[in-house]
C-alpha positions as CSV (number, residue, x, y, z in Angstrom):
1,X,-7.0,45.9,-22.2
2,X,-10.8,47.3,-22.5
3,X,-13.1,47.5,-19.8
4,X,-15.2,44.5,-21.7
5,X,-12.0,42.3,-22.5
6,X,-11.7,42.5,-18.6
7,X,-15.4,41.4,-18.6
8,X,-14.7,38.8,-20.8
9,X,-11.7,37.4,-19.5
10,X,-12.1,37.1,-15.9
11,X,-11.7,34.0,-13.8
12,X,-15.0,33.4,-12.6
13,X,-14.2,30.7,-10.2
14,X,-15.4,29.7,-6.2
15,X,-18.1,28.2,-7.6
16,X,-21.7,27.5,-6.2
17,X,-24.1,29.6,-8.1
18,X,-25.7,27.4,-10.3
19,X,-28.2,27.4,-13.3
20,X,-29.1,24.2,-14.3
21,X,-31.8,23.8,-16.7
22,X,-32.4,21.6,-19.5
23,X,-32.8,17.9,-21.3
24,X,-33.6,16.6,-24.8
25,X,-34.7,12.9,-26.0
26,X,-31.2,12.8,-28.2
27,X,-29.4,12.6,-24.8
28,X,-31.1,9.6,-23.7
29,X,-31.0,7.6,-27.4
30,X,-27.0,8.2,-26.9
31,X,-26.9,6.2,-23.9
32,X,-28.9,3.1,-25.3
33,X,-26.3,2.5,-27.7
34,X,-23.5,3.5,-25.8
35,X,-21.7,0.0,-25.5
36,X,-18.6,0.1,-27.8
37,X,-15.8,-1.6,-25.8
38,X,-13.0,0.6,-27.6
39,X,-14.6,3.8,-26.1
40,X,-14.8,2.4,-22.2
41,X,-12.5,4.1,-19.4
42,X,-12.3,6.9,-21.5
43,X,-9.2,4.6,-23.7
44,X,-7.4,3.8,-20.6
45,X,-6.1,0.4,-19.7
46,X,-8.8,-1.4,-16.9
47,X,-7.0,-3.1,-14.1
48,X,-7.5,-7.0,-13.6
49,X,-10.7,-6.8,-12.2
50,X,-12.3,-4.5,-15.2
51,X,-12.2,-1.0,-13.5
52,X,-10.2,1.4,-14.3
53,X,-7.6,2.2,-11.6
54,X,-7.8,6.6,-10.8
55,X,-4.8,8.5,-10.1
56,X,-4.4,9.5,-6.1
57,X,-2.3,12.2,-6.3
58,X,-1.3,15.4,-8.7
59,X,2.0,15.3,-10.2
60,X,3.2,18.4,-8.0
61,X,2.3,19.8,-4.7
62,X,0.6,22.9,-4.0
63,X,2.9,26.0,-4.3
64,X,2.4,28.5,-1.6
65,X,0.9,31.7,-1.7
66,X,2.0,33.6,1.6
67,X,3.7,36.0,-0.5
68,X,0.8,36.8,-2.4
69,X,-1.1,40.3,-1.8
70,X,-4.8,39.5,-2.2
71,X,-5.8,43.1,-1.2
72,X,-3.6,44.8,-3.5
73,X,-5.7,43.3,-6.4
74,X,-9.2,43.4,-4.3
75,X,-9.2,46.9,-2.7
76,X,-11.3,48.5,-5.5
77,X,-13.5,45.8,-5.8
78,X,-16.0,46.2,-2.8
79,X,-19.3,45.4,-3.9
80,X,-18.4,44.5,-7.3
81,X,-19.2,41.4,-9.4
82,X,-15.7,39.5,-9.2
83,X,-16.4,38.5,-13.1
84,X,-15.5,42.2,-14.5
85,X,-11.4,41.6,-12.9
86,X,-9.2,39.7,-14.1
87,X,-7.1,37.6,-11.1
88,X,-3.5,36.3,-11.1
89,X,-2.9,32.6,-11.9
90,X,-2.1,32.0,-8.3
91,X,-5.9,32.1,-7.0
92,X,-6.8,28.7,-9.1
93,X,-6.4,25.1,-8.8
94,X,-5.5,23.2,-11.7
95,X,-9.2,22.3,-12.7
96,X,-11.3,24.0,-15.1
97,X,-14.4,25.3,-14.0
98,X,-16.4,22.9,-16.2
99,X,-14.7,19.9,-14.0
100,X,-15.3,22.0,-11.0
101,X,-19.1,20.8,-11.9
102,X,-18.1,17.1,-12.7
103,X,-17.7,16.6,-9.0
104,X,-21.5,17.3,-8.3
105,X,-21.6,13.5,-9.3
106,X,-19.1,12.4,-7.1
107,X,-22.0,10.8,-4.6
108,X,-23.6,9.2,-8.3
109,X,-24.7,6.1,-5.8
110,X,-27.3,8.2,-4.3
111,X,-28.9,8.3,-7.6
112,X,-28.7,5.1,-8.4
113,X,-30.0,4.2,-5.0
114,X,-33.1,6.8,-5.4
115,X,-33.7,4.8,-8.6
116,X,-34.1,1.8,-6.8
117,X,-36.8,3.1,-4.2
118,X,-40.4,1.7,-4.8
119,X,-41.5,4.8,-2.3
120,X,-41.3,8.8,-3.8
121,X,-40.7,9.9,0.3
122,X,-37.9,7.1,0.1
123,X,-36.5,8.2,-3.3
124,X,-36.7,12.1,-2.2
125,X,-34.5,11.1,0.7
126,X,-31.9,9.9,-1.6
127,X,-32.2,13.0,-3.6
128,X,-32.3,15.2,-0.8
129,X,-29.1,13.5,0.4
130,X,-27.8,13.8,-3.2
131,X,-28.1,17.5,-3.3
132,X,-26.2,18.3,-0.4
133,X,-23.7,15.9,-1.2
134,X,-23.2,17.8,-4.7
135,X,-21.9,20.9,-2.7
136,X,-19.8,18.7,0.1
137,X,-16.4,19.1,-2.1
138,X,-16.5,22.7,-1.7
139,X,-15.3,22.3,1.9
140,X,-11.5,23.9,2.7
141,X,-11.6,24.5,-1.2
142,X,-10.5,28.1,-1.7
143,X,-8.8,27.8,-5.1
144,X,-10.5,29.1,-8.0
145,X,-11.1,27.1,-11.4
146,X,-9.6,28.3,-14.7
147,X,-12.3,30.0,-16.1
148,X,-13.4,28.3,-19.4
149,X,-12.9,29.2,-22.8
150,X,-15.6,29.7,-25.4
151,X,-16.2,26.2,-27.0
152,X,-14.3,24.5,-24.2
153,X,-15.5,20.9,-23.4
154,X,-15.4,18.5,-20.8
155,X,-16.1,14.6,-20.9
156,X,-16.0,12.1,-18.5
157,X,-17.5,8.5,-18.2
158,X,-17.3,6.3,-15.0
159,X,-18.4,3.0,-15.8
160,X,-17.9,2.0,-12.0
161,X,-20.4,5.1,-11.0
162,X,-22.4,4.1,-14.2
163,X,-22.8,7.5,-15.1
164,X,-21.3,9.5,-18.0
165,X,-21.3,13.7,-18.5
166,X,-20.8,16.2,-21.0
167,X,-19.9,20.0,-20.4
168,X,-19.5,22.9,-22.7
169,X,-18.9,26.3,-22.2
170,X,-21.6,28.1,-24.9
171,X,-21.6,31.4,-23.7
172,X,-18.4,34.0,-22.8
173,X,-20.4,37.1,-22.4
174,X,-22.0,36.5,-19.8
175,X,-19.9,33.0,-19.0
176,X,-22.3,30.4,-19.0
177,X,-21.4,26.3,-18.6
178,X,-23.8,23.7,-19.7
179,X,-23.9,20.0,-18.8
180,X,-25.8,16.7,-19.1
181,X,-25.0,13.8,-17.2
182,X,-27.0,10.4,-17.8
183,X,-26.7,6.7,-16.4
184,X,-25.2,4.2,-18.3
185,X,-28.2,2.2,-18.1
186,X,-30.9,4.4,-18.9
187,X,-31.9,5.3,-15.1
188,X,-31.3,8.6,-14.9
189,X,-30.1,12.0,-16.1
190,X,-29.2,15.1,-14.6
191,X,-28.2,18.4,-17.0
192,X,-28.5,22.5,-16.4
193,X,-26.0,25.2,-16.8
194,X,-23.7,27.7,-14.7
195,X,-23.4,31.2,-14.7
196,X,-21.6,32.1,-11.3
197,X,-22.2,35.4,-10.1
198,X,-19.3,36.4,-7.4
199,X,-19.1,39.6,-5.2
200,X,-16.9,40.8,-2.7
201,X,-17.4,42.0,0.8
202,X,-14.1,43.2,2.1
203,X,-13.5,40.4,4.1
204,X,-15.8,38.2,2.1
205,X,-16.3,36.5,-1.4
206,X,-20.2,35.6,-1.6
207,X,-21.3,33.7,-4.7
208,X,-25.0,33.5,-5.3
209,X,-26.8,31.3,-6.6
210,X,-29.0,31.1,-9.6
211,X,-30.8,29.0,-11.2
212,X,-32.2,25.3,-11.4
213,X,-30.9,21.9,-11.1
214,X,-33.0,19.2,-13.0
215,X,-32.7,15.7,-12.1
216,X,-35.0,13.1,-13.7
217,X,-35.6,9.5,-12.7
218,X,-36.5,8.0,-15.9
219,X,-38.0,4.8,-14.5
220,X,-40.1,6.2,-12.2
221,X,-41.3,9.2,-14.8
222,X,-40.1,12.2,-12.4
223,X,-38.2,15.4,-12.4
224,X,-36.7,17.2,-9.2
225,X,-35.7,20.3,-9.1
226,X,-33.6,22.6,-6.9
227,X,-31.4,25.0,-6.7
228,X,-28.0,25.5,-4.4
229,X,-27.5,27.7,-1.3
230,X,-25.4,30.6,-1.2
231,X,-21.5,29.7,-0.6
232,X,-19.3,32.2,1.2
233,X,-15.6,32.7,1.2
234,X,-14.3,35.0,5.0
235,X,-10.8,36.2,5.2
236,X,-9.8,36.7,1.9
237,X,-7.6,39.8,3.1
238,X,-6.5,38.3,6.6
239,X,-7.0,35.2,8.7
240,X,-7.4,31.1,7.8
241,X,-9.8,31.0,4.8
242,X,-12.9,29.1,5.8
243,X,-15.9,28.5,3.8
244,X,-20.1,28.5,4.4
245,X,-23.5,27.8,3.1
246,X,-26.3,28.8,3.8
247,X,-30.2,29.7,2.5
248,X,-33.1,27.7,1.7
249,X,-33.0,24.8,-1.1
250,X,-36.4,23.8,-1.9
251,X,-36.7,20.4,-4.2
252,X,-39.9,19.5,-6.1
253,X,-40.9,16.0,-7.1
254,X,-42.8,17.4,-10.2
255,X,-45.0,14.4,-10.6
256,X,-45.8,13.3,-7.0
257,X,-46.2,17.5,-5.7
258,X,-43.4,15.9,-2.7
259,X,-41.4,18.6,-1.7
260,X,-38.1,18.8,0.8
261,X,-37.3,21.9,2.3
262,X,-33.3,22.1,3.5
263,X,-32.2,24.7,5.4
264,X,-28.1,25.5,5.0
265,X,-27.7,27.5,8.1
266,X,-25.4,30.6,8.6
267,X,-22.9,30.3,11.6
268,X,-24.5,32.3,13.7
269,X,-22.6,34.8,16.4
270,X,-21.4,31.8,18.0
271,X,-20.7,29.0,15.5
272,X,-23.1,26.5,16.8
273,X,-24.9,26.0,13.8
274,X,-22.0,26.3,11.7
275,X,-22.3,23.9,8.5
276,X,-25.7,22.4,9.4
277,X,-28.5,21.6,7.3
278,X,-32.3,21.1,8.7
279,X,-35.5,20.4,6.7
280,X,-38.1,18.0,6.4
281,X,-40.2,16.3,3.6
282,X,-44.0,16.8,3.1
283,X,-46.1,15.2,0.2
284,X,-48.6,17.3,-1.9
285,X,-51.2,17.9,1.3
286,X,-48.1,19.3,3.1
287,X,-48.1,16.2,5.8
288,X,-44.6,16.3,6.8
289,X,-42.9,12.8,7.3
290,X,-39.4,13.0,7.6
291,X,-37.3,15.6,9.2
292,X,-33.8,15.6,7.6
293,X,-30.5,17.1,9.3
294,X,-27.0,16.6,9.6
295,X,-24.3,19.2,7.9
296,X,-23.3,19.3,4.6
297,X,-19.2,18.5,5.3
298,X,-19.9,15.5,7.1
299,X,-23.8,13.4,6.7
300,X,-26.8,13.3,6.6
301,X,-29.3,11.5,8.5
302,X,-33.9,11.6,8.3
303,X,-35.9,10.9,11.7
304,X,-39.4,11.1,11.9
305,X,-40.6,14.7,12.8
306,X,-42.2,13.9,16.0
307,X,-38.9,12.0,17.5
308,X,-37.1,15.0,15.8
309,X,-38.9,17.8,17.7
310,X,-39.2,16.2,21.4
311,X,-34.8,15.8,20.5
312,X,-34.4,19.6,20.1
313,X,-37.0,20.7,22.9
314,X,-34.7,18.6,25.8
315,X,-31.6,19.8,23.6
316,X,-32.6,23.9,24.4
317,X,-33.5,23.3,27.4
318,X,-29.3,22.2,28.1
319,X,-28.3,24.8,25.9
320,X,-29.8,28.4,27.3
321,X,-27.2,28.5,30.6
322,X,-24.1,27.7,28.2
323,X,-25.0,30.6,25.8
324,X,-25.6,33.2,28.6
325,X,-22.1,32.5,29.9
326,X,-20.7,32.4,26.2
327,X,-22.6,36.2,25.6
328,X,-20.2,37.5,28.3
329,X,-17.5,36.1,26.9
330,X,-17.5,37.0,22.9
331,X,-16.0,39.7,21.2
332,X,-15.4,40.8,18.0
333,X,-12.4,40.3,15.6
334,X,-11.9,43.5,13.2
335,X,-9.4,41.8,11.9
336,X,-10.7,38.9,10.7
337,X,-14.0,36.4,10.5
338,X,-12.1,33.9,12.5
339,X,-14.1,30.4,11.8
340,X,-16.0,29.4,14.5
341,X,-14.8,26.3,16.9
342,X,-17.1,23.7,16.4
343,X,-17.7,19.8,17.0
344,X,-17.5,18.4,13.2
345,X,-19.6,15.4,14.2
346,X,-23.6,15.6,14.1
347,X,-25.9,14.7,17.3
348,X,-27.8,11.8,16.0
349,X,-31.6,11.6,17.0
350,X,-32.4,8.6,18.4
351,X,-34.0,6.3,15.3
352,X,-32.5,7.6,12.9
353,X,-31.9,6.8,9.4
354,X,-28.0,7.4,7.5
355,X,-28.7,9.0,4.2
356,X,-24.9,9.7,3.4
357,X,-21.8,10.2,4.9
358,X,-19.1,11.8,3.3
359,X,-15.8,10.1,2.0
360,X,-12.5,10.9,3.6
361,X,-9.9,12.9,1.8
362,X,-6.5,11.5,0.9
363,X,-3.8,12.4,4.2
364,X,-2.1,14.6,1.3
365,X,-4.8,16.8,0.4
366,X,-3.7,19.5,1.5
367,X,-0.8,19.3,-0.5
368,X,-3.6,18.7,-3.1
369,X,-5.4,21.9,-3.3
370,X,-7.4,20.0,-0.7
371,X,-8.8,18.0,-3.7
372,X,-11.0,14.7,-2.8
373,X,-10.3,12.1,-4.6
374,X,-12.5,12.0,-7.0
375,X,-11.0,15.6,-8.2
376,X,-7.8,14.5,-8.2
377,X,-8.8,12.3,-11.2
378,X,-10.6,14.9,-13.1
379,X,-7.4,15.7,-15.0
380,X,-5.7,12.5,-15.5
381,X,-4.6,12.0,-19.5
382,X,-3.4,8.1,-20.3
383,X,-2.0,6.9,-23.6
384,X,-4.7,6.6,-25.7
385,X,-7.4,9.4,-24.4
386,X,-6.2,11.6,-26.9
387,X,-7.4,9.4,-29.8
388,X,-11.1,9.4,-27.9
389,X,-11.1,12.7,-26.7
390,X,-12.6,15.9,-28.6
391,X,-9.8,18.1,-29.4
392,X,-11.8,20.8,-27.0
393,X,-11.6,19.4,-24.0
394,X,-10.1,20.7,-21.2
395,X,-7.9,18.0,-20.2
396,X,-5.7,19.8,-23.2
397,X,-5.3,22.9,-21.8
398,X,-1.6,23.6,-21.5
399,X,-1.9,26.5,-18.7
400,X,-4.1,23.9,-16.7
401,X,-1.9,20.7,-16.9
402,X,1.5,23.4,-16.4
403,X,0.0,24.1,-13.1
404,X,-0.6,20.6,-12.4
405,X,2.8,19.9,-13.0
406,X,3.6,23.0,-10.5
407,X,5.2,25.3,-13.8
408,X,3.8,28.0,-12.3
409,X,5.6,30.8,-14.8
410,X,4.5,28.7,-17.6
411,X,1.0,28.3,-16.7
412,X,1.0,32.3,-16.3
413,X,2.4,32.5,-19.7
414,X,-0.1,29.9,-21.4
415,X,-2.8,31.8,-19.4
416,X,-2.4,34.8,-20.7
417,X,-1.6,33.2,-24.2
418,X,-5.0,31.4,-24.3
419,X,-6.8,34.5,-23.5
420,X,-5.3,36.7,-25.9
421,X,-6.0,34.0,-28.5
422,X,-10.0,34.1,-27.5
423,X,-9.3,37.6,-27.7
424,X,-8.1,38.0,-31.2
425,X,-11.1,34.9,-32.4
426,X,-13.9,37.4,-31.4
427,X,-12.6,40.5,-32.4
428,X,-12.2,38.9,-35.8
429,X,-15.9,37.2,-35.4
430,X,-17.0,40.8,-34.6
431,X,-15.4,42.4,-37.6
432,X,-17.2,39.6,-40.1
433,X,-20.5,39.9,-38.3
434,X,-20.3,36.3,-37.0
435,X,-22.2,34.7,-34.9
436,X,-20.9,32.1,-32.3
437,X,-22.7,28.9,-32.7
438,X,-22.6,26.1,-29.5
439,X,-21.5,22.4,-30.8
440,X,-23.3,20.3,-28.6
441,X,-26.2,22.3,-26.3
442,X,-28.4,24.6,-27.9
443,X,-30.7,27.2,-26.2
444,X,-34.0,25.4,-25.5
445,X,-36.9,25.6,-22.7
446,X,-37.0,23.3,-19.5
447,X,-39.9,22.1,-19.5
448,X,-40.4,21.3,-15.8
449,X,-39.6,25.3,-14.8
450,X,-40.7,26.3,-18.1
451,X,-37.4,28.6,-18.1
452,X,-35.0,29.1,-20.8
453,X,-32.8,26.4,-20.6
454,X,-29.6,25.1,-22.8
455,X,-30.3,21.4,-23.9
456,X,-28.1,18.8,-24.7
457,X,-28.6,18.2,-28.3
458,X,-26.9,14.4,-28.7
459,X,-24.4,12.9,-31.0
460,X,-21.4,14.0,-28.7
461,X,-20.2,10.6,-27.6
462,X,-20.6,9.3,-31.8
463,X,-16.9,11.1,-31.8
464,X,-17.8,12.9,-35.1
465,X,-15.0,16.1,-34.0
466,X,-14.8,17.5,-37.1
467,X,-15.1,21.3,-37.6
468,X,-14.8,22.1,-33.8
469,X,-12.6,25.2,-33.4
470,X,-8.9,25.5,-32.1
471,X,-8.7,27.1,-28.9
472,X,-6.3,26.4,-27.7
């Protein structure tokens, strides 16, 4: 293998560096005539009630990987983008990377509820909420997505969420994922694309982030946009893996000039801050009139900034003998970023407002890849999906669904099958001078950022699936 077919083929996974950009008027006609009852659920059977019933576990546990030298494959990697290796099958978790970014609408309610505010400081609450929400699944995951393959899709409607999303990897070279999510009911849409960027530190995997998220409330004629914090992976040589955010997300209410300012903050030297998120909203004169805090694994909660400030004053004042004690007392680890001990609950300020509170993970999950439950439903396939289903999409994957079913020597062998296969297709573009052309997103300009964005072009969900290509 070349230098650029490792380029090509890496896993790209431990996601978090996002690039979302991009909408079109197609998108939104789709979803006004979206009402054919032989297309809803995806072609699975509803239960009694009219809502389809999601699987809560995988077919097979999580294998172990104890016996598994990460260092061996990393050692020559210090400072490098992760993208340019290639990794072993045992890294992932049986998702693909383009459902990896399905989950961002796992907390879909806080869209719908932000649709509902007659306010714009009450709606960028919601959102505010909504973005750190989008990242909350990446807690204890340290599994990395299958990479996707050139042309790959990814579908998924949830009429009980009242959303539906599109994904499609349109770039290999440098990988790049677009999607477009959009309410059942003409409320909302939400669409960018990916390109993670991955590096590691020695003891470290940081992925940074890049990029804009656009989320428009059609109702109310606005567009937010933000952009995620950096995520951070310690102990990949030695120790319990453990996981961080942090840096400044700044969201924009492009019509109103409202901004939120969230603050993911780093752990610190002693882990009080570990997980935490601080910010406040201010309108277009920059009067601020919300402070909202809480931690990004947990909830979220929005105060009023002077109740807010007169908390953390009396809070410092309780805090500087504990940390003089605790200076004596620290020490360093060479051998590994030990996670810090800290109290996973947040101090609530008196008067304040719940924005969101995480949901509680199956007792199995971490036989699960420590998959939520929403993830574990990502890859379900029911009699009947494959009749609805474009031949692309990644619930057909054979590596993916081997791994699933805990074949772990034939999702290695599928891997390396598939790859080979995308291999061979552009090698033989190359040699006829062909270009690759995207099915559903084409490159376009967002015009909130006024970027370069991919945009959802429509007609996906008319299930018109002929000349796609066979990759897999």
């Amino acid at each position: 293998m070349n230098n650029e077919d490792e380029f090509y083929d890496a896993v790209t996974g431990l996601d978090s560096d996002e690039s979302y950009e991009g909408v079109s008027e197609a998108s939104f006609k789709d979803a006004l005539v979206f009402d054919s009852s032989s297309q809803k659920n995806n072609g699975s059977v509803p239960q009694e009630n009219g809502i389809k019933k999601h699987r809560t576990s995988l077919p097979a546990p999580m294998f172990s990987r104890n016996n598994i030298s990460v260092w061996s494959i990393l050692r020559k990697c210090i400072g490098l983008e992760l993208s340019k290796i290639t990794m072993p099958i045992a890294f992932n978790e049986p998702l693909s990377f383009l459902q990896r970014i399905t989950e961002y609408m796992e907390h879909t309610y806080l869209i719908n509820r932000a649709c509902t505010m007659p306010d714009s400081i009450e709606r960028m609450q919601a959102v505010a909420a909504f973005a750190v929400s989008a990242v909350a699944s990446q807690w204890d995951r340290t599994g990395k997505p299958f990479n996707p393959l050139l042309g790959e899709t990814y579908e998924l409607t949830r009429e009980d969420q009242g959303f539906r999303l599109l994904s499609e990897q349109v770039s290999h070279h440098p990988p790049v994922s677009a999607f477009h999510a959009e309410s059942l009911v003409g409320d909302f849409v939400f669409h960018g694309s990916i390109y993670p960027k991955l590096k590691f530190w020695g003891k470290s995997v940081e992925a940074e982030p890049k990029g804009t998220i656009t989320l428009e409330l059609l109702k109310h004629n606005e567009a937010y946009t933000w952009s995620n914090p950096y995520c951070c992976v310690h102990n990949i040589i030695l120790g319990k893996l453990w996981i961080e955010q942090y840096g400044t997300v700044e969201i924009v209410n492009h019509s109103t000039g409202d901004k939120c300012v969230l603050n993911f903050k780093p752990c610190g030297m002693f882990g009080k801050e570990l997980h935490r998120v601080e910010g406040y909203i201010q309108d277009k004169s920059k009067k601020k009139h919300c402070v909202i805090y809480g931690k990004w694994t947990e909830c979220m909660w929005s105060v009023d900034p002077q109740a807010y400030e007169a908390h953390k004053k009396s809070e410092k004042r309780g805090d500087n003998k504990k940390h003089k004690s605790e200076e004596q007392e620290g020490a360093e680890n060479d051998d590994a970023d030990d996670m810090p001990d800290t109290q996973e609950t947040v101090c609530v300020v008196p008067g304040s407002t719940l924005l969101w509170r995480i949901d509680s993970r199956p007792a199995h999950s971490t036989q699960m890849y420590n998959f939520t439950n929403f993830a574990m439903s990502l890859n379900e396939l029911e009699p009947g999906m494959e009749a609805t289903l474009a031949p692309t999409d990644c619930r057909f994957r054979p590596d993916i669904r081997a791994m699933e079913n805990g074949l772990m020597e034939e999702a290695s062998q599928e891997k390396e099958r598939l790859e080979e296969k995308q291999r061979t297709s552009r090698k033989e573009r190359a040699k006829d001078e062909e270009e690759w052309n995207t099915r559903w997103f084409q490159m376009g300009t967002n015009p909130y950022t006024n970027a370069s964005a991919w945009l959802y072009t429509g007609g996906y969900f008319n299930r018109n699936y002929q000349d796609l290509p066979d990759i897999y």
